[in-house]
N, C-alpha and C positions, 0 to 999 in steps of 0.2 A: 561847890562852885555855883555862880550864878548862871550859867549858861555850859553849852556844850564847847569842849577846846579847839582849836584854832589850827593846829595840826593835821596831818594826813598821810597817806602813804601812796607815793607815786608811782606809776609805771613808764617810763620813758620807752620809745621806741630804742630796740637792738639795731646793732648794723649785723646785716647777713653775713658780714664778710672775718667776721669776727669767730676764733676758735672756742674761748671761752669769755663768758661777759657778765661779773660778777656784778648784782645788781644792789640797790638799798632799800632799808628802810629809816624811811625819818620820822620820828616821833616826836610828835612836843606835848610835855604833861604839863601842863597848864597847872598842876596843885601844886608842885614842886620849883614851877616856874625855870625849870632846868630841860635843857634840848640834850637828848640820849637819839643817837644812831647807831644804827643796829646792821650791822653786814651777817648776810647769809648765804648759804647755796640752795642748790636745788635739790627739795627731797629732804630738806633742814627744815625741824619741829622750832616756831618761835612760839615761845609762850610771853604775851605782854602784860602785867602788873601793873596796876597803878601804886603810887609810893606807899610804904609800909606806912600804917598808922593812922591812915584818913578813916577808920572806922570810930575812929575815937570821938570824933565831932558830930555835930550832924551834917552829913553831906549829899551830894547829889552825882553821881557817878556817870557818866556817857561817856561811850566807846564810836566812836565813828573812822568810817574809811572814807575820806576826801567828803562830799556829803550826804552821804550812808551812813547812816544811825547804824548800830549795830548790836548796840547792848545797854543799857540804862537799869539804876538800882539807886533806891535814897535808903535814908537810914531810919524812913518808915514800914518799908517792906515791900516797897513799889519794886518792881523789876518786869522789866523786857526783854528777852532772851532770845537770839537766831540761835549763834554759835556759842554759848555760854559763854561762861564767864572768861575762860581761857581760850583768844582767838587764835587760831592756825593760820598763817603765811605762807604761800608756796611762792617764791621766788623763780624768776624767771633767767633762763640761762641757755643763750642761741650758740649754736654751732652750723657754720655756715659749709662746712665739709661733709659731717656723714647727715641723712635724713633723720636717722634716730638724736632724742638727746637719750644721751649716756653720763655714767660718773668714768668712762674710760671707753678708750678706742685703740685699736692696731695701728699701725705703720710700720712701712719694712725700712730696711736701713736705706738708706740713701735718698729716702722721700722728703720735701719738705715741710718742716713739723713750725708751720706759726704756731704764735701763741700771744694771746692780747688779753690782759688784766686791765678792765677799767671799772669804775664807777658813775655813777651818776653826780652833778654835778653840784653840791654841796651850796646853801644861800649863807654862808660860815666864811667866816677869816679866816680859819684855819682849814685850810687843803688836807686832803689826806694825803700822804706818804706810799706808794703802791711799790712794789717791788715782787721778781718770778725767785721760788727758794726752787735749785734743781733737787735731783735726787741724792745729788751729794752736799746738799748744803749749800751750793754756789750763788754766791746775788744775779738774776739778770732782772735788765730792764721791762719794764711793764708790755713791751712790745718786742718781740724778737722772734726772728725765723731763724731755725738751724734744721743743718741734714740730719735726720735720725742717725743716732749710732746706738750700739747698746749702752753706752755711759746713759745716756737719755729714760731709757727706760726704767721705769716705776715711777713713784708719786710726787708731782709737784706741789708744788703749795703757792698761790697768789697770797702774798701778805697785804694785808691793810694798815696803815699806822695811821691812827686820829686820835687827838685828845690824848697821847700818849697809853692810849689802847693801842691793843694788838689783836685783827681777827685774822683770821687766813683762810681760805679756799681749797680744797684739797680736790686732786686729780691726775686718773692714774692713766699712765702713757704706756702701751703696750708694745714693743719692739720687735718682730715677728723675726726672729733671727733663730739660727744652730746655736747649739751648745759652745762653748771655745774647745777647739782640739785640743791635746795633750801637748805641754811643749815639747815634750822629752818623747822619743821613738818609746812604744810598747816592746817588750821586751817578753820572746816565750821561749819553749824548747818543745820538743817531741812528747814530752811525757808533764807538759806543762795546757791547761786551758786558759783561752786570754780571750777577752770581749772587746770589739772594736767600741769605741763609745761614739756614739751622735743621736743628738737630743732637741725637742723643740721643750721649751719652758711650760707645764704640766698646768700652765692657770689659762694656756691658750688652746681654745679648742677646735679642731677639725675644720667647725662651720664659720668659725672666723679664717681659720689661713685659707678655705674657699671662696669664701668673701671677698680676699683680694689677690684674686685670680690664678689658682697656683695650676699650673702648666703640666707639671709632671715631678719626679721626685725616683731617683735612683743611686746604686752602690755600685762604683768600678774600683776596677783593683789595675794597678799600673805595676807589673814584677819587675826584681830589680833586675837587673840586663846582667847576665853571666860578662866571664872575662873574654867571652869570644863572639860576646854579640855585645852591639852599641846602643841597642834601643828594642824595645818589645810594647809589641802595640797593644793598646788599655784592654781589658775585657770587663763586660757588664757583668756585672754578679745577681741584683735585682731592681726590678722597677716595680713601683709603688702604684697599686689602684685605687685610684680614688673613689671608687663607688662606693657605696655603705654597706656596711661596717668597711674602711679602708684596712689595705691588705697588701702581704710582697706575693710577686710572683716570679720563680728564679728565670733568671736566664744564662744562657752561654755554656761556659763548662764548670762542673759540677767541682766545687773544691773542698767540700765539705764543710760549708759556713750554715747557720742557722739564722732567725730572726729572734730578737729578744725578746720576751713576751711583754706587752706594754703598749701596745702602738697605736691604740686608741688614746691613750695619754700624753703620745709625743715621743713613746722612745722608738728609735729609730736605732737602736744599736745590733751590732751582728757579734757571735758566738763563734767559737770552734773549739773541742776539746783538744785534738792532735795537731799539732800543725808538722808543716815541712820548711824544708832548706827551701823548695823553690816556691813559697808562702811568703817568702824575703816580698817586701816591696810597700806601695805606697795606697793604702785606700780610702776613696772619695767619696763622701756622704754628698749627694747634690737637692738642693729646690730648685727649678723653677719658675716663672712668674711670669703673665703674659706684658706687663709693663717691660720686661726686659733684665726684670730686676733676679742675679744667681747667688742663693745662698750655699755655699759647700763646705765641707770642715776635712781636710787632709791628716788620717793619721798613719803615721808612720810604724808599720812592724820589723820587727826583727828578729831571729830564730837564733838561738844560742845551740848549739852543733859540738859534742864531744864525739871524737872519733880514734881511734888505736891504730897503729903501725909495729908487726907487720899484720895484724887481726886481730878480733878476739878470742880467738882460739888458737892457744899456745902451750909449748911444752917447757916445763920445770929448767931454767934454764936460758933461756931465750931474753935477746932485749928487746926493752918495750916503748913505746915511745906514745905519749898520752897528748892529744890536740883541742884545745876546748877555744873556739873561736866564736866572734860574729862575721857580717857582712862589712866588718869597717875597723881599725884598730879603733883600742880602746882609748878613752878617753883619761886626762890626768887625774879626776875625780873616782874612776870606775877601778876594781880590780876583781881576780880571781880568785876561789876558796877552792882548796881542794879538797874531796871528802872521800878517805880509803876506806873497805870492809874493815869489821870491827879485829877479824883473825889475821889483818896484813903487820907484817913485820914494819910494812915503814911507817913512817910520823912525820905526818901532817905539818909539826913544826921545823922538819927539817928540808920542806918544800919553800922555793922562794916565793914570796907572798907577791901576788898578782901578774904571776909569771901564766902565761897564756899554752903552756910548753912544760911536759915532766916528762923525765928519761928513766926507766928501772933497768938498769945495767943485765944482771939476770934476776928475773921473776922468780919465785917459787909457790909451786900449790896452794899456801896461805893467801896469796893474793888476788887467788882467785872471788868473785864475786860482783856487789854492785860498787861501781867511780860512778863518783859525783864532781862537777863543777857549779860552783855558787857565782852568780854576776852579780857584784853588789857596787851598791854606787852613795859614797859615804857610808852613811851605818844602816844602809836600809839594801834589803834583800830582792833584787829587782826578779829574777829568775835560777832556775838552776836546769844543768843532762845530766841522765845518766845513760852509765851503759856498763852492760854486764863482761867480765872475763872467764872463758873457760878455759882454767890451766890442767892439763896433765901433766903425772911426775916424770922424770927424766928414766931414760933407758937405761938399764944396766950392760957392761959387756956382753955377760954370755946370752943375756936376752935379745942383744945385737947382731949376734954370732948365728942364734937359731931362727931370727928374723928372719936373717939374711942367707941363711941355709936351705930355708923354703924351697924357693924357687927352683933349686940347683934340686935339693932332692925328689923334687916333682918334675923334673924335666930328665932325669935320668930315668925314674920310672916310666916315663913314659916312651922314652930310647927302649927299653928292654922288654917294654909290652910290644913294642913295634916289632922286635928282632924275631921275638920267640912266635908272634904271629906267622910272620913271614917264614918259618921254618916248617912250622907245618902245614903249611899252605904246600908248599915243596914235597915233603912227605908224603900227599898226598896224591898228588900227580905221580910218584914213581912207582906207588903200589899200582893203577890202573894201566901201566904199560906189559907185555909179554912177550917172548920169543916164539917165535913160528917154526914149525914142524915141515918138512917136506910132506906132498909136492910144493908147495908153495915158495914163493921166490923168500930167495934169504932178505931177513930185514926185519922191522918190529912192527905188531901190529895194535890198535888199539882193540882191546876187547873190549 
């Protein structure tokens, strides 16, 4: 070429007020005579080439920024070099909310999360096309405020359409929320361990949920209200410290819950191997936030309870009557499995399937051992109790006879130890009496 090109690369002032503000580059390569715009982010490697092939002539090469020389080379061997040959662009991109720039930030749910895609302002016929891609793929406008929710969260994309190009802008929205609770009540037994789940998202760390101001952070457990009380007030199970390394410390009454191990990563779940009947109930994962803003996740437990009438411990003979219950009838999806020792005479198939309720007219010795009830809900095995039988064999007659002979022969013996006592006791008193000899007055006397 005979001179240096005409072209440049702007920087327009940002508006403060702006969350993300994807900026240009306009290039014009004068050997080509063809105008290339170039979109980029921040922290994005541009490498600028001049067109394939101009090595082939003799040429004259200059690289300038607005009029900043910056690179020159002919096809005699002349070269001038800052940044060689391959220039680097760092693009500028204002965020008018946190101090830092970032490629991603927090918000809690309910906050509101602007977001503005724009460009710089093109000397072209042809406008660029700007549109927000969410995380789900959705079109929005180049400008839009919504409440955070978790749909919001992960990575957006500001697209660009020019020249039937396509660049896009990538940026990740961090949503400082719990896990989702469980839909479905957790489901244990006695002899069954079950982990309450609550979780923060394992990519958000500590010093960001401190960041935006968390308050406090605890586990209460709300029990369900027996049949003769209407309400039972919450109890704290633990409250979270926030000092470093963050930590539980329990409180209240001891119910045998543990903390998950994790909780420097966000897990926030509690443990228990044995649980109880009055474990029935409802437990609260809470955040707090000094904005006002409460994240909690409610999961529901529930204790599967088999239990015998008239005990477990019965004789060869006797009826039995087997109870395998929850806190609430069962549901039309949900049913019972019954599972008898392997030496019991009855079958399993001749139990009515998802009957809550089994009657053994009279039991015998074989059936004695471990019952089992299964709660399965569709084809999937949600929990199971057990509980043991101790049968002895039935009495015979005459073993009835000498049972019951006991007593009566022991209570006569002891009639006859009493009599024969009392007999020489008498005996003995009449030997120490004597009759008296004149002078002395007639009568007895004791010697």
């Amino acid at each position: 070429n005979q001179g240096p090109p005409q072209g440049s690369i702007s920087a327009a002032p940002l508006p403060s007020n702006l969350f993300w503000f994807v900026h240009k580059l306009n290039i014009l390569l004068v050997l080509s005579g063809a105008e290339e715009v170039i979109y980029a982010q921040l922290g994005e490697t541009i490498t600028l080439k001049p067109p394939e092939g101009y090595k082939s002539h003799n040429y004259y090469l200059y690289w300038y920024f607005g009029d900043v020389e910056l690179v020159w080379l002919n096809y005699l061997g002349g070269s001038s070099y800052i940044k060689g040959e391959q220039c680097l662009f760092a693009l500028q991109i204002k965020n008018g909310c946190i101090s830092a720039l970032n490629s991603s930030f927090v918000v809690l749910p309910g906050e509101p999360l602007p977001l503005v895609c724009d460009t710089e302002t093109l000397h072209s016929p042809n406008k660029p096309e700007i549109h927000w891609l969410n995380p789900q793929e959705e079109i929005h406008s180049p400008s839009v405020t919504v409440n955070a929710t978790n749909q919001h969260n992960g990575q957006w994309a500001c697209v660009v359409t020019h020249d039937k190009k396509i660049h896009k802008a990538k940026i990740s929205i961090l949503v400082l929320d719990l896990s989702p609770a469980p839909l479905q009540p957790q489901y244990t037994s006695k002899s069954s361990p079950l982990t309450i789940p609550c979780s923060i998202s394992s990519h958000i760390s500590w010093e960001q949920i401190k960041a935006k101001g968390i308050q406090e952070g605890h586990w209460q457990f709300f029990q369900k209200p027996s049949s003769c009380l209407k309400s039972v007030d919450p109890q704290r199970l633990f409250q979270l410290s926030l000092k470093k390394p963050v930590s539980w410390s329990k409180e209240g009454e001891d119910r045998g819950l543990t903390p998950v191990s994790g909780l420097e990563k966000g897990v926030l779940s509690l443990t228990k191997k044995q649980w109880k009947v009055e474990d029935r109930g409802d437990y609260v994962c809470t955040l707090k936030f000094n904005n006002g803003v409460t994240l909690n996740r409610t999961v529901h437990v529930d204790v599967l309870q088999i239990s015998a009438s008239p005990g477990i411990h019965l004789i060869s003979g006797q009826q039995l009557n087997l109870t395998c219950s929850l806190s609430y009838p069962l549901s039309s999806d949900m049913s019972m499995k019954w599972i008898v020792p392997e030496q019991s005479s009855q079958q399993p198939v001749a139990f009515q399937q998802g009957s809550t309720y089994f009657t053994i007219l009279r039991v015998d010795t074989n059936d004695g051992g471990n019952w089992a009830c299964e709660l399965w809900q569709r084809n999937k095995r949600l929990t199971a109790a057990v509980i043991t039988l101790m049968i002895e064999p039935k009495l015979s007659v005459w073993m009835l006879v000498i049972i019951c002979s006991v007593p009566v022969i022991v209570l006569l013996s002891l009639i006859l130890v009493f009599i024969l006592h009392r007999r020489r006791k008498v005996q003995r008193l009449r030997h120490r009496l004597c009759k008296c000899k004149n002078p002395k007055p007639k009568g007895f006397y004791r010697t």
